[in-house]
Wavefront OBJ file of the C-alpha trace (Angstrom):
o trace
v 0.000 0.000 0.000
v 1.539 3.649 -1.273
v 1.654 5.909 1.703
v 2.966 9.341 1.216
v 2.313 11.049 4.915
v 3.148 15.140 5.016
v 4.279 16.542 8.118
v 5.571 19.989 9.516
v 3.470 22.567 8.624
v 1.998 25.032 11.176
v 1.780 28.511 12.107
v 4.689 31.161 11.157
v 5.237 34.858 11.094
v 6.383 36.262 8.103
v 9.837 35.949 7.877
v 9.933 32.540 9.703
v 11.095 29.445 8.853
v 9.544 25.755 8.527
v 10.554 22.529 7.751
v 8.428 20.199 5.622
v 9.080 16.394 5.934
v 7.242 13.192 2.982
v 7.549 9.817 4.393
v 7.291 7.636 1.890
v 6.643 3.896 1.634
v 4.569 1.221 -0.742
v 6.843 1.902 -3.478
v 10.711 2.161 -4.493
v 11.345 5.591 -2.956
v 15.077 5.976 -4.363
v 13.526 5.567 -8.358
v 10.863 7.998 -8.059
v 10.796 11.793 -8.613
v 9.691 13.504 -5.910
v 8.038 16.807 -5.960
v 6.177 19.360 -3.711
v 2.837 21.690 -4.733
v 0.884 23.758 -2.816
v -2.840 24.684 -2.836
v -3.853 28.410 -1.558
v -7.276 28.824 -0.431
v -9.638 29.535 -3.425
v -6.818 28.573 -6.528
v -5.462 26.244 -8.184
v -2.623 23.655 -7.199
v 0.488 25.135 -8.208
v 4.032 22.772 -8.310
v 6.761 24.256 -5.899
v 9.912 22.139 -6.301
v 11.294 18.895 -7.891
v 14.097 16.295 -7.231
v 15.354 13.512 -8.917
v 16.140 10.355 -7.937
v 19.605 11.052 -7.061
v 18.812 14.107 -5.277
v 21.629 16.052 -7.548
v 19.384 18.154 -9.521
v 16.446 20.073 -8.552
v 14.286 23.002 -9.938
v 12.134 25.533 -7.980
v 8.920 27.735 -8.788
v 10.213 31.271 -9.479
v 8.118 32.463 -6.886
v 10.026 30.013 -4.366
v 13.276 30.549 -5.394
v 16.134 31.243 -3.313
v 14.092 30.731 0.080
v 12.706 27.521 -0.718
v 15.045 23.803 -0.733
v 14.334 20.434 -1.756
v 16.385 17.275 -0.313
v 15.545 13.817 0.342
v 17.469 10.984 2.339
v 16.434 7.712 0.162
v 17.743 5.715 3.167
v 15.044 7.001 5.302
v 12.373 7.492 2.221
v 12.002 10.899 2.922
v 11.594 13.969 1.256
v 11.825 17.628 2.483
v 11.349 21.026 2.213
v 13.469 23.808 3.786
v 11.495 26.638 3.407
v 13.090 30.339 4.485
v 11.624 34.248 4.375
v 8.292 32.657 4.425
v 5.231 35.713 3.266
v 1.778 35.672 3.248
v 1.727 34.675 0.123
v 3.311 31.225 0.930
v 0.059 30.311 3.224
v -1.048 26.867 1.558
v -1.755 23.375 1.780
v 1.388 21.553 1.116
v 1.624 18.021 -0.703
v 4.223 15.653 -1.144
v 4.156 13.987 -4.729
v 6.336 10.690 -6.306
v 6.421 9.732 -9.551
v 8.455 6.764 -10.652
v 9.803 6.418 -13.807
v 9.678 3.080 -14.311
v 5.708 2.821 -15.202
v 4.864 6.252 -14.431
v 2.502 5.970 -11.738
v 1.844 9.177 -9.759
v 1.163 9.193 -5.434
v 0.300 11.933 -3.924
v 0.323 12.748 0.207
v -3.152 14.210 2.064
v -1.267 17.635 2.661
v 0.088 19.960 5.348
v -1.141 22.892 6.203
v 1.384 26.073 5.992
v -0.285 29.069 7.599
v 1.864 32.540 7.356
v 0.325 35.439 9.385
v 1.564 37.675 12.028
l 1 2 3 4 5 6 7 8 9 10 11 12 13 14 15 16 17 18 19 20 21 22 23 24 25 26 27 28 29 30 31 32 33 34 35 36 37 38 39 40 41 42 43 44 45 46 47 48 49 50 51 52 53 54 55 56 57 58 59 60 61 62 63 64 65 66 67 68 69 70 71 72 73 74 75 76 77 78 79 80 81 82 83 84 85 86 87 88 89 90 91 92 93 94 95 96 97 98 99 100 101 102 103 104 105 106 107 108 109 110 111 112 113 114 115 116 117 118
Protein backbone atom coordinates (compact mmCIF):
# COMPACT_ATOMS: atom_id res chain seq x y z
CA UNK A 1 0.00 0.00 0.00
CA UNK A 2 1.54 3.65 -1.27
CA UNK A 3 1.65 5.91 1.70
CA UNK A 4 2.97 9.34 1.22
CA UNK A 5 2.31 11.05 4.92
CA UNK A 6 3.15 15.14 5.02
CA UNK A 7 4.28 16.54 8.12
CA UNK A 8 5.57 19.99 9.52
CA UNK A 9 3.47 22.57 8.62
CA UNK A 10 2.00 25.03 11.18
CA UNK A 11 1.78 28.51 12.11
CA UNK A 12 4.69 31.16 11.16
CA UNK A 13 5.24 34.86 11.09
CA UNK A 14 6.38 36.26 8.10
CA UNK A 15 9.84 35.95 7.88
CA UNK A 16 9.93 32.54 9.70
CA UNK A 17 11.10 29.44 8.85
CA UNK A 18 9.54 25.75 8.53
CA UNK A 19 10.55 22.53 7.75
CA UNK A 20 8.43 20.20 5.62
CA UNK A 21 9.08 16.39 5.93
CA UNK A 22 7.24 13.19 2.98
CA UNK A 23 7.55 9.82 4.39
CA UNK A 24 7.29 7.64 1.89
CA UNK A 25 6.64 3.90 1.63
CA UNK A 26 4.57 1.22 -0.74
CA UNK A 27 6.84 1.90 -3.48
CA UNK A 28 10.71 2.16 -4.49
CA UNK A 29 11.34 5.59 -2.96
CA UNK A 30 15.08 5.98 -4.36
CA UNK A 31 13.53 5.57 -8.36
CA UNK A 32 10.86 8.00 -8.06
CA UNK A 33 10.80 11.79 -8.61
CA UNK A 34 9.69 13.50 -5.91
CA UNK A 35 8.04 16.81 -5.96
CA UNK A 36 6.18 19.36 -3.71
CA UNK A 37 2.84 21.69 -4.73
CA UNK A 38 0.88 23.76 -2.82
CA UNK A 39 -2.84 24.68 -2.84
CA UNK A 40 -3.85 28.41 -1.56
CA UNK A 41 -7.28 28.82 -0.43
CA UNK A 42 -9.64 29.53 -3.42
CA UNK A 43 -6.82 28.57 -6.53
CA UNK A 44 -5.46 26.24 -8.18
CA UNK A 45 -2.62 23.65 -7.20
CA UNK A 46 0.49 25.13 -8.21
CA UNK A 47 4.03 22.77 -8.31
CA UNK A 48 6.76 24.26 -5.90
CA UNK A 49 9.91 22.14 -6.30
CA UNK A 50 11.29 18.90 -7.89
CA UNK A 51 14.10 16.29 -7.23
CA UNK A 52 15.35 13.51 -8.92
CA UNK A 53 16.14 10.35 -7.94
CA UNK A 54 19.61 11.05 -7.06
CA UNK A 55 18.81 14.11 -5.28
CA UNK A 56 21.63 16.05 -7.55
CA UNK A 57 19.38 18.15 -9.52
CA UNK A 58 16.45 20.07 -8.55
CA UNK A 59 14.29 23.00 -9.94
CA UNK A 60 12.13 25.53 -7.98
CA UNK A 61 8.92 27.74 -8.79
CA UNK A 62 10.21 31.27 -9.48
CA UNK A 63 8.12 32.46 -6.89
CA UNK A 64 10.03 30.01 -4.37
CA UNK A 65 13.28 30.55 -5.39
CA UNK A 66 16.13 31.24 -3.31
CA UNK A 67 14.09 30.73 0.08
CA UNK A 68 12.71 27.52 -0.72
CA UNK A 69 15.04 23.80 -0.73
CA UNK A 70 14.33 20.43 -1.76
CA UNK A 71 16.39 17.28 -0.31
CA UNK A 72 15.54 13.82 0.34
CA UNK A 73 17.47 10.98 2.34
CA UNK A 74 16.43 7.71 0.16
CA UNK A 75 17.74 5.72 3.17
CA UNK A 76 15.04 7.00 5.30
CA UNK A 77 12.37 7.49 2.22
CA UNK A 78 12.00 10.90 2.92
CA UNK A 79 11.59 13.97 1.26
CA UNK A 80 11.83 17.63 2.48
CA UNK A 81 11.35 21.03 2.21
CA UNK A 82 13.47 23.81 3.79
CA UNK A 83 11.49 26.64 3.41
CA UNK A 84 13.09 30.34 4.48
CA UNK A 85 11.62 34.25 4.38
CA UNK A 86 8.29 32.66 4.42
CA UNK A 87 5.23 35.71 3.27
CA UNK A 88 1.78 35.67 3.25
CA UNK A 89 1.73 34.68 0.12
CA UNK A 90 3.31 31.22 0.93
CA UNK A 91 0.06 30.31 3.22
CA UNK A 92 -1.05 26.87 1.56
CA UNK A 93 -1.76 23.37 1.78
CA UNK A 94 1.39 21.55 1.12
CA UNK A 95 1.62 18.02 -0.70
CA UNK A 96 4.22 15.65 -1.14
CA UNK A 97 4.16 13.99 -4.73
CA UNK A 98 6.34 10.69 -6.31
CA UNK A 99 6.42 9.73 -9.55
CA UNK A 100 8.46 6.76 -10.65
CA UNK A 101 9.80 6.42 -13.81
CA UNK A 102 9.68 3.08 -14.31
CA UNK A 103 5.71 2.82 -15.20
CA UNK A 104 4.86 6.25 -14.43
CA UNK A 105 2.50 5.97 -11.74
CA UNK A 106 1.84 9.18 -9.76
CA UNK A 107 1.16 9.19 -5.43
CA UNK A 108 0.30 11.93 -3.92
CA UNK A 109 0.32 12.75 0.21
CA UNK A 110 -3.15 14.21 2.06
CA UNK A 111 -1.27 17.63 2.66
CA UNK A 112 0.09 19.96 5.35
CA UNK A 113 -1.14 22.89 6.20
CA UNK A 114 1.38 26.07 5.99
CA UNK A 115 -0.28 29.07 7.60
CA UNK A 116 1.86 32.54 7.36
CA UNK A 117 0.32 35.44 9.39
CA UNK A 118 1.56 37.68 12.03
Amino acid sequence: QVQLVESGGGLVQPGGSLKLSCAASGFTFSSAIMSWYRQAPGKEREWVAGIVQSGVVANYADSVSGRFTISRDNAKNTVYLQMTSLKFEDTANYYCKGRTVGNGMEYWGKGTLVTVSS
